[in-house]
N, C-alpha and C positions, 0 to 999 in steps of 0.2 A: 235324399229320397223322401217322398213324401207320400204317406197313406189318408185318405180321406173315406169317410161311410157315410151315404145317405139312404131315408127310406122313401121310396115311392109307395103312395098309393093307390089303389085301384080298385071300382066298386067293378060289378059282371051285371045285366044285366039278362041273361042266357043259360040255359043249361051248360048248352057248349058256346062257346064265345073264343073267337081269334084276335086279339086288339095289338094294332102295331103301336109301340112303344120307344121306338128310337128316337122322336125328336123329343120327349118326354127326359132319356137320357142325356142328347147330345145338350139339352139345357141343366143338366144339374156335372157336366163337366168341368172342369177347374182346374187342371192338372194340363200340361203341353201336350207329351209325352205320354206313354206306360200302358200300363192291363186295366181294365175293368172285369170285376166280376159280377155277374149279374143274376140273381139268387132268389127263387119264389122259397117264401116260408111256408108251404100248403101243399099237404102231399095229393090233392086233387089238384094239382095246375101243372103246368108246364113253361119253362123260358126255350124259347127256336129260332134259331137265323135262318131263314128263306125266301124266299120271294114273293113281294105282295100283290099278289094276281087273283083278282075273285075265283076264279074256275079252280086257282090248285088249292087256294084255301079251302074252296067248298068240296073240292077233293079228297083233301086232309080229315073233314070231317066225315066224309063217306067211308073211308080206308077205316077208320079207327073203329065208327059204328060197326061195320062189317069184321075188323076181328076180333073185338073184344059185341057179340051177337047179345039180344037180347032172349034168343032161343036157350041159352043156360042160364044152369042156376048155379051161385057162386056161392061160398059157405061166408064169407065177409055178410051178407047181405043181412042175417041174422044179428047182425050187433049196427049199422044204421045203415043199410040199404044202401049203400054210393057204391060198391064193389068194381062199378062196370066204370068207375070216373079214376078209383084207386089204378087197378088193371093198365089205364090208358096211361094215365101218368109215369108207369113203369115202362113202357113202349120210347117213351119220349124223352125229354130233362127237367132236372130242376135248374139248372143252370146253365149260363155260357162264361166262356173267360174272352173277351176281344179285347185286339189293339186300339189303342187313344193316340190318334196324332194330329195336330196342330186343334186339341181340343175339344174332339169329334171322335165318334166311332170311324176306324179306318172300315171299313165293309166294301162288298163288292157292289159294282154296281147296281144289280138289281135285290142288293140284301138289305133286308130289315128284321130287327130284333121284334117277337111276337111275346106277349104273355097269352098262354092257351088258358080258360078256363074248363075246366071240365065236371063239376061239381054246382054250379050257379042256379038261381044269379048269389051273390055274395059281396057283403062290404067291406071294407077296408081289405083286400090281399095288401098284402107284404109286401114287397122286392124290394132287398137289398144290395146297393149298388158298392162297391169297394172296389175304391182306385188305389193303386200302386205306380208314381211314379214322380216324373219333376214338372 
């Protein structure tokens, strides 16, 4: 069994920003086989498998803005004002765990792995990639 770690980087350019990231991953593969875990260090972000379709991305942003409103006030806001990118990140993940096979994200056909920003724009995020297998 073999464990490998790599880190990707990624700058945001956006407040909110949806950036597809799979082929980013399926290049830093190495392993046959096994899991990947896929890991934003930033509690303003989010990792998501779904489908890369402008209308449901731009959707995804509409849903989030509308439940996490800019009509309240949040008490986070008091110590640096992002409360409303915190909020959204708890909605979502920091992470996925997917299958690797023949070297590749096994995913469904219309899935792609997304880093969500929600705090931006921002330099260097994080994602730590951790394979597990042969």
């Amino acid at each position: 069994m073999t464990v490998k770690t790599y880190s990707l980087k990624i700058n945001t350019n956006k407040n909110f920003e949806i950036i597809d990231i799979t082929s980013q991953i399926n290049n830093l593969i190495d392993i046959d086989e096994g899991i990947i875990s896929i890991f934003s260090r930033h509690s303003t972000s989010a990792i998501v498998v779904n489908e890369n379709e402008k209308g449901l991305l731009n959707d995804l942003e509409f849903l989030l803005n509308n439940l996490v409103s800019d009509k309240f006030s949040y008490e986070h806001d008091r110590i640096d004002n992002n409360a409303k990118s915190h909020l959204k990140s708890f909605l979502l993940s920091s992470s996925e765990s997917l299958p690797i096979k023949n070297s590749k994200l096994d995913l469904g056909t219309w899935q792609s792995v997304f880093f969500i920003e929600l705090d931006g724009p921002r330099r260097s995020r994080t994602i730590t990639l951790t394979m597990v297998g042969e």
